[in-house]
N, C-alpha and C positions, 0 to 999 in steps of 0.2 A: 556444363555437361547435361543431356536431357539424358531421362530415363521414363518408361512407362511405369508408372508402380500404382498401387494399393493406397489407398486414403487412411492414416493412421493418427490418431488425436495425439498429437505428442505436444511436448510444450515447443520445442524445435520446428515441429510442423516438419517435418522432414521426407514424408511420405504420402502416398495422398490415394484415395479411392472416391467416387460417387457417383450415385445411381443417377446420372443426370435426367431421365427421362421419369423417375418418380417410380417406376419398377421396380419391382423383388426380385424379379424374373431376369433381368437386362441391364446388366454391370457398364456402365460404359470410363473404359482409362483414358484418364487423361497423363500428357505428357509434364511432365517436373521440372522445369528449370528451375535451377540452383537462384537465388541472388548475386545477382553479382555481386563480388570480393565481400560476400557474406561473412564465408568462412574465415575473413582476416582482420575485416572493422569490428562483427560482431564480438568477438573474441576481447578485442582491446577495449571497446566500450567496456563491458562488466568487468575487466579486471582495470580498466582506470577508475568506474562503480567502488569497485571494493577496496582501491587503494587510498578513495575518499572517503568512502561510507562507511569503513572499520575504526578508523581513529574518530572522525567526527563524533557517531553515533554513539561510540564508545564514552570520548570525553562529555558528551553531554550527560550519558547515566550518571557518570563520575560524577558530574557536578553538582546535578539535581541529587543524588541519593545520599552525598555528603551534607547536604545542606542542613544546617540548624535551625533552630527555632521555629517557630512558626512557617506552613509552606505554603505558596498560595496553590487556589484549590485546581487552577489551569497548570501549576506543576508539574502536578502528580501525573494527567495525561501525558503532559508532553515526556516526561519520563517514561512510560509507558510506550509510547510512541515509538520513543527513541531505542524503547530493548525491541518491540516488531522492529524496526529496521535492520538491528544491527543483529537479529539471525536472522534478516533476507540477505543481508550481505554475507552471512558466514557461507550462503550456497554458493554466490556468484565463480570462483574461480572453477570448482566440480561441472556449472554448465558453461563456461567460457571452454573449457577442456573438451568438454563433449562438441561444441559447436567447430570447434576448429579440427576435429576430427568427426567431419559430416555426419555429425551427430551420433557418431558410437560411442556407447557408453562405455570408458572402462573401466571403473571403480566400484561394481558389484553389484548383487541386487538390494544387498542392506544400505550401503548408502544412495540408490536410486530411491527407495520407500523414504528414508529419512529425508530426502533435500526437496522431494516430491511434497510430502507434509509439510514440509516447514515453509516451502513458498505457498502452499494453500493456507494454512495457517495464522503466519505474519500478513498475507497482502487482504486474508478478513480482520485480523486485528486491527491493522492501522487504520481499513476503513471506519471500524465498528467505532475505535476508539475516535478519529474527527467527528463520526457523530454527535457521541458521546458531549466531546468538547462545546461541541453547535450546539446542544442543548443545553447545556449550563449557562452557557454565555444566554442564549435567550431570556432563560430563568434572571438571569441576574440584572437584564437589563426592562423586559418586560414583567417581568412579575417577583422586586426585588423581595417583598416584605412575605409574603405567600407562599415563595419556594423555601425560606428560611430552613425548614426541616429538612428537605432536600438539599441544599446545599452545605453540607456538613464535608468535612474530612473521610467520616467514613464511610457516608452515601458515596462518594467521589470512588474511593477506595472497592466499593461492592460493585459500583457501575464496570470499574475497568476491572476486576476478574471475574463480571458477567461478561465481559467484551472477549477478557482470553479462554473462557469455558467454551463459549459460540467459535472461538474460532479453532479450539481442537477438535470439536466436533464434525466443523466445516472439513479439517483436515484427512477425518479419518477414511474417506474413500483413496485419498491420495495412497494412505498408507496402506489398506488394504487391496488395491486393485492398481496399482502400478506394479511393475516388474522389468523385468529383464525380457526383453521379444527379439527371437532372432528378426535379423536385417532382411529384406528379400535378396539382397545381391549375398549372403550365405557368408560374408567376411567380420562379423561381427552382430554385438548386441545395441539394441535401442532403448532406451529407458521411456518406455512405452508404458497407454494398460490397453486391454482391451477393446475392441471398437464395435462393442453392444450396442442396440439403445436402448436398456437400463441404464448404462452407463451416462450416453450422452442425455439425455431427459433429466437425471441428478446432477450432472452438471450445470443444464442450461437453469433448474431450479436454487443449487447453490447462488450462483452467477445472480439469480433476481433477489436472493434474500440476504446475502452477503457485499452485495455491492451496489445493485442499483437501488436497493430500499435506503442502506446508510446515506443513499447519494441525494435521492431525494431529502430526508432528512435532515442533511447536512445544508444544502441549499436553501431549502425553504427556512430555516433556522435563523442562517444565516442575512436573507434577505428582509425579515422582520426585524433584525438586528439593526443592519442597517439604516433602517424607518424611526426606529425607537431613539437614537442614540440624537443628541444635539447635532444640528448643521456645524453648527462651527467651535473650535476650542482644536489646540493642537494634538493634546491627548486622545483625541479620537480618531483625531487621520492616523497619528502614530500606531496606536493600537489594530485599528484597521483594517491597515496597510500590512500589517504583520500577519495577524487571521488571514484576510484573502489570498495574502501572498503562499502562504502553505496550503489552504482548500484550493487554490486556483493551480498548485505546482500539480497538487495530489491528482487533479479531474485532468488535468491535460496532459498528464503522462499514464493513466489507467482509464479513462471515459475510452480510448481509441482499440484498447486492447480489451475492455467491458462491449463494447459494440458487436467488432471484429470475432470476438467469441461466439457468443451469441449467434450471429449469423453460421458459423461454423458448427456448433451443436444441432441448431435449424438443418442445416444442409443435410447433416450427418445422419438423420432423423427423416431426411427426403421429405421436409415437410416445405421447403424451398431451393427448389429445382434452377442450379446452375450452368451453364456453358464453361468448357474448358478454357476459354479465357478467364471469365471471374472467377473460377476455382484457383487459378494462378494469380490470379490478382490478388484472394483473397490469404491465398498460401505465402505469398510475399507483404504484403500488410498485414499479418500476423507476425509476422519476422520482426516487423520493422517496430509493431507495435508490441510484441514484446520485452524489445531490445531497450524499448522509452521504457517502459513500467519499471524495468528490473533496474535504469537507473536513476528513476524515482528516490531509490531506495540510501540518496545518497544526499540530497537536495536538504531536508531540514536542518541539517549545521550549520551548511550555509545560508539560510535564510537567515537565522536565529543568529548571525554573527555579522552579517551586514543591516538586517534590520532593527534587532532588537537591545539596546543602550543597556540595559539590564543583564544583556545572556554576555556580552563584551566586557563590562564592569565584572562581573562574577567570574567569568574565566580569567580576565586579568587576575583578581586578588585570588583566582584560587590555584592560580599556578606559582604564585609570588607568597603565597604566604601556607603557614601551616595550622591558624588559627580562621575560625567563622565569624570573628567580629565583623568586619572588613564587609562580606558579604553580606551581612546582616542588615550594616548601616545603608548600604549602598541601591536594595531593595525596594524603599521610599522614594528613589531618584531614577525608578526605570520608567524605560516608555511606552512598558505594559502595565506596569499598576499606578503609571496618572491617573489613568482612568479605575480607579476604583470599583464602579461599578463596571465595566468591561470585565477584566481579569480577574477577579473574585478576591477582594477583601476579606474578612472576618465577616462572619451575619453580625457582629455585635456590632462590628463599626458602622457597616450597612447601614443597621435597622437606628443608629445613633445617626447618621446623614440623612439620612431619608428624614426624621423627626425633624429635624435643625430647618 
């Protein structure tokens, strides 16, 4: 169905306005087509998301926050990790619901502020947190003996609720300036905010310091990693092979939707002046690439249960027994901490290997 409308920053994209000519003065509408059968893939993608992403994410807290003894110190993110996920998937069926009803919202303006927050929130945590990770792994592998202070339990511990402080604060325009916006066709509401450019300007500034900064970071981290580390020995393909494959899920299901934004805050701002075809082009690549991002949010169990001999061992014994012996022993035998120096040993054992 086409419709002429108003350009509205939604996360649906559902509505649209822009000054194509770069004018204050000279509104020019473009026409809206819908995606085709949008309204009935998008819907099923997020909630087949969250009929993965709630048990998974779930059992992994579970596993990791039971664990005894000693944790190793990439643990503690991927736990971390795994609670950002698992309230992005607590949103998924509330916008599956809005999506399949051409994005009217009907559950309120409290839980429009809440779910609003929480996907701002969790999708800066999870980046902040892979950072995070990227840099420890560097630390441990380029400068094992040096980061020693730094690499502690509760250095690890301060970085990721520095990671979840940044990301309420990332959240709080969501919470304060989303709302409930009548529809232009007068048949309902939108879970909208405003289409200021205060607004879009704090966005496009979130967007560079919440995602493309961690991204770099994560990257370059990562590719020093990879320099540092022996050419050959199994435990290092293994190990990875398991990193790249989560940094590599996380960039190719949010790099497109980090892009795509961008360019849309840009627009919104008439700081880059579109045609009504690229405005549909870009209103439908936003769709598509939001649709990827949000089932991002579902992908780390199963990385961590096809790749990782350790997270597979540990779920066995920890669905099979009622004791952490088990897991305990089994710790020594994964094919994340072969590599010792990779996945973060003790500094004591460390800085005893390093000596040897």
């Amino acid at each position: 169905m086409q419709s002429t409308e108003p350009w509205s920053p939604s996360w649906g994209t559902t509505s649209w306005d822009y000054w194509g000519s770069g004018s204050l003065d000279q509104m020019e509408l473009c026409p809206a087509w819908d995606l085709p059968y949008g309204h009935a893939i998008i819907p099923a993608l997020y909630l087949a998301a969250f009929a993965v992403g709630l048990p998974g994410n779930a059992f992994v807290v579970w596993l990791l926050a039971r664990q005894r003894g000693p944790r190793r110190l990439v643990d503690t993110f991927l736990l971390h990790l795994a609670a950002a996920d698992l309230g992005f998937v607590f949103t998924l069926p509330l916008w599956a619901a809005a999506e399949a009803r051409d994005g009217q919202w009907p559950f309120g303006d409290g839980l429009c502020k809440l779910s609003s927050f929480a996907l701002a929130a969790t999708r800066c945590a999870g980046a902040l947190l892979l950072a995070g990770m990227s840099v420890d792994r560097y630390l441990a592998v380029g400068r094992p003996l040096n980061a020693r202070p730094l690499r502690t339990p509760r250095c690890v511990r301060a970085a990721c609720c520095g990671a979840w402080a940044a990301a309420f604060l990332a959240g709080l325009p969501a919470l304060l300036y989303r709302g409930l916006k009548p529809s232009l066709d007068g048949m309902g509401s939108q879970c909208a905010e405003e289409p200021s450019d205060a607004l879009q300007g704090l966005g496009l500034l979130l967007l560079l310091l919440t995602f493309a900064l961690p991204l770099v970071v994560t990257l370059t981290c990562y590719c020093r990693v990879s320099r540092r580390l022996p050419r050959v020995g199994r435990a290092r393909s293994n190990s990875l092979r398991i990193i790249f494959a989560v940094e590599s899920v996380f960039v190719g299901s949010w790099l497109p939707f980090g892009i795509l934004r961008a360019v849309f805050h840009l627009a919104r701002l008439r700081a880059l002046p579109l045609s009504c075809s690229l405005l549909l082009t870009l209103r439908w690549g936003l769709t598509v690439a939001t649709c990827l991002a949000f089932v991002n949010s579902c992908a780390n169990p199963v990385i961590y249960l096809l790749l990782d001999r350790s997270f597979r061992a540990r779920a066995g014994f920890g669905l099979c027994s009622r004791t952490g012996r088990q897991v305990r022993r089994i710790n020594s035998a994964s094919s994340l901490s072969d590599s010792s120096v990779l996945w973060g040993r003790s500094p004591k054992a460390n800085a005893a290997s390093a000596a040897s």
